[in-house]
Steps between C-alpha positions, in 0.01 A plus 500: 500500500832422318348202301165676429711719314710276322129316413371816341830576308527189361054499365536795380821368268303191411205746389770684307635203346156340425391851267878457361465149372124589396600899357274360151215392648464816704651718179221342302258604792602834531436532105200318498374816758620753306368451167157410670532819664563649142216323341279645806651836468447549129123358490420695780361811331647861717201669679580880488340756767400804249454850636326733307473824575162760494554819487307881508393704199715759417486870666446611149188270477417602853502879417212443274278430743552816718271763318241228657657481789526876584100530390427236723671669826394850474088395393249410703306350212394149723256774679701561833288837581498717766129634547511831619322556830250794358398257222168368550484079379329181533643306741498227240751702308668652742559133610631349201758808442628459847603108437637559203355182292735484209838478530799442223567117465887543540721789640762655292595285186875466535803248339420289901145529480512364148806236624269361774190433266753324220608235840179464638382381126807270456429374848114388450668236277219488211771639198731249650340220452366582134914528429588227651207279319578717158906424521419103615708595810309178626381213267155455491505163329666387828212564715193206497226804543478910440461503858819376589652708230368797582584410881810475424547831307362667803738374691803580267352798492486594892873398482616768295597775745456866462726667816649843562825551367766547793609859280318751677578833390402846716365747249280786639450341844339197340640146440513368117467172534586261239345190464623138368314236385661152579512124407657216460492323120702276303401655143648868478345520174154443589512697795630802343216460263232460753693844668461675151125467529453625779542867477238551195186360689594635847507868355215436352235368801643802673443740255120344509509537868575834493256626249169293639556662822603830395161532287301321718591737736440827285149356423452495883606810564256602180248357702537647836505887301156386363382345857578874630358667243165290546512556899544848465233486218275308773564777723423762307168341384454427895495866577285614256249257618581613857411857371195411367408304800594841705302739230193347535554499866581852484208633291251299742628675791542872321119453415376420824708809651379698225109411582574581843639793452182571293296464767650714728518769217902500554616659176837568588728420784444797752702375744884579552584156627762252330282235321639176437405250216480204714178524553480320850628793668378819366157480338565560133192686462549768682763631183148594330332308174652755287851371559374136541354489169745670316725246611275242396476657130884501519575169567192397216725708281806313551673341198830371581478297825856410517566866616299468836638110583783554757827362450389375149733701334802354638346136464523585095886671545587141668350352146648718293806466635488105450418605097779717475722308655694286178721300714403166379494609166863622524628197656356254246665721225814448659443163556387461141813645413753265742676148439213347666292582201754407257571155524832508305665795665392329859743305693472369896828271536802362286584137492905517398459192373817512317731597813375175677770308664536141550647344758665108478345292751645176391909408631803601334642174322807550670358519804269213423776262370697576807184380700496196286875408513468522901193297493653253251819430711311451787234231361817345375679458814228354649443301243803317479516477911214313551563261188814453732365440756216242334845326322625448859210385675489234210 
């Protein structure tokens, strides 16, 4: 055990003596590492992790919106009716009230409702890629084809990540949240550029959005007044037929009773029984052909029909209730009168492109050099160890 020992005391001096006697071949070495390293570090360009943060409109440019808002709560203007029991309707209508077939394409327009719609347009990816291809984020003359070009735009594009902010604020029992879009890139300049761009075009397919639906759906709900209207229309022009149907029924049957009665010289009811109309029960004649055809002249006589339909008064208070009722014509002023409808008061989301912070993903030098000096030292000692070692062999 001794002499092991003394063995290992005495290589490890002769290593020590062999990087002594060659200190300028592994000084050279060690220099040799660290100005490659430099020469790496400097061509290298830094690739910087930018976050960029989206934000809400304002609760100034929120508060515009809530005369809409307010209108849009308290009316019933999508048609959610209650039909009232004693109200006589088709069951046609009566159905389509009931399911309430138009509804409003959005709830209440708010600084998160609009927030949401400004990320789910960034996210589809479309106004990213016409940035990135207007700011040459990627060279096209690089690519052999527009297929592999516009590949790989799509794919830059899908690597640009739009993710909730870790700030989460509690304000009226909701969360705020924040959001960041994130990437990596080694031009700042052309990034912030591309990030500048953004905003403008975003606002703007919203804004579209917004109004298409928002008229599309007020030119539904136009349509489902007139489809009442018409059903209740139909129904009235249903009844009158009906009536006329029933009339000529009527008169048919009067006459008979009214020959009958003739026959059996019955001028006038002399009995003191309760006569019904139906005239499967009772017979009808018996009431004398005085009374039967003075009835008969009486309903000859008749000028307004509408007065003797039952239930057809209400049927025409249900339609003039839809005419009265201007709650589609109200909201459409309003909405005339909102953001949504003037494109350069409206706003979704902010892009704070300005406030974007980069983050250094390439080494400190120091640091770097330190690695190099390290790695230079030991390349060098092993270096001049085996060329010992090949010398004494020889």
């Amino acid at each position: 055990m001794k002499n092991k020992s003394v063995d290992n005391e005495i290589n490890l001096i002769e290593v020590f003596d062999i990087i002594w006697r060659k200190k300028i071949k592994v000084a050279l070495i060690v220099t040799l590492t660290i100005i490659a390293a430099l020469i790496y570090h400097k061509s290298n360009p830094s690739t910087y992790l930018a976050k960029t943060e989206i934000t809400p409109i304002s609760v100034f440019q929120e508060f515009k919106y809530a005369t809409i808002n307010s209108f849009a709560a308290r009316s019933n203007f999508h048609f959610e009716r209650k039909v009232k029991k004693e109200i006589v309707i088709s069951d046609e209508i009566k159905e389509i009230l009931e399911k309430e077939i138009i509804y409003l394409p959005f709830g209440e327009i708010d600084r998160f409702f609009l927030l949401n719609l400004f990320v789910d347009k960034l996210n589809e990816g479309e106004i990213l890629k016409e940035s990135i291809k207007k700011q040459n984020l990627i060279n096209k003359e690089d690519y052999e084809n527009d297929r592999l070009y516009e590949n790989a735009v799509s794919k830059l594009a899908h690597s640009i990540k739009i993710l909730p902010s870790e700030e989460m604020i509690e304000k009226e029992k909701r969360k705020v949240i924040k959001w960041n879009i994130v990437f990596e890139t080694k031009n700042k300049e052309t990034w912030g550029k591309i990030l500048e761009s953004l905003e403008y075009p975003i606002n703007q397919e919203v804004n579209n959005y917004l109004a298409n639906v928002t008229s599309k759906f007020l030119e539904d709900a136009k349509k489902l007044r007139y489809y009442l209207i018409e059903d209740i229309d139909q129904k009235v022009s249903n009844s009158l037929d009906q009536y006329e149907i029933n009339i000529i029924r009527r008169l048919a049957f009067l006459k008979e009773q009214a020959k009958i009665a003739r026959e059996l010289n019955l001028a006038k009811n002399n009995f003191n029984q309760k006569l019904t109309v139906d005239h499967n029960s009772e017979p009808y004649y018996l009431r004398g052909y005085e009374i039967i055809e003075k009835e008969i002249e009486l309903i000859k006589k008749r000028t307004d029909k509408k007065n003797f339909i039952k239930d057809l008064n209400k049927i025409e208070e249900e339609k003039r209730e839809l005419i009265s009722n201007k709650n589609i014509e109200r909201f459409e002023n309003l909405f005339m009168q909102s953001p949504i409808m003037n494109p350069p008061e409206f706003s979704a989301g902010k892009i704070n492109f300005l406030s974007t912070t980069y983050e250094d993903n390439k080494i400190a030098l120091n640091i770097f050099l330190i690695i190099a000096t390290i790695l230079g030292i030991i390349i060098a000692i092993f270096y001049v160890l085996i060329e010992e070692s090949y010398k004494n062999i020889n």
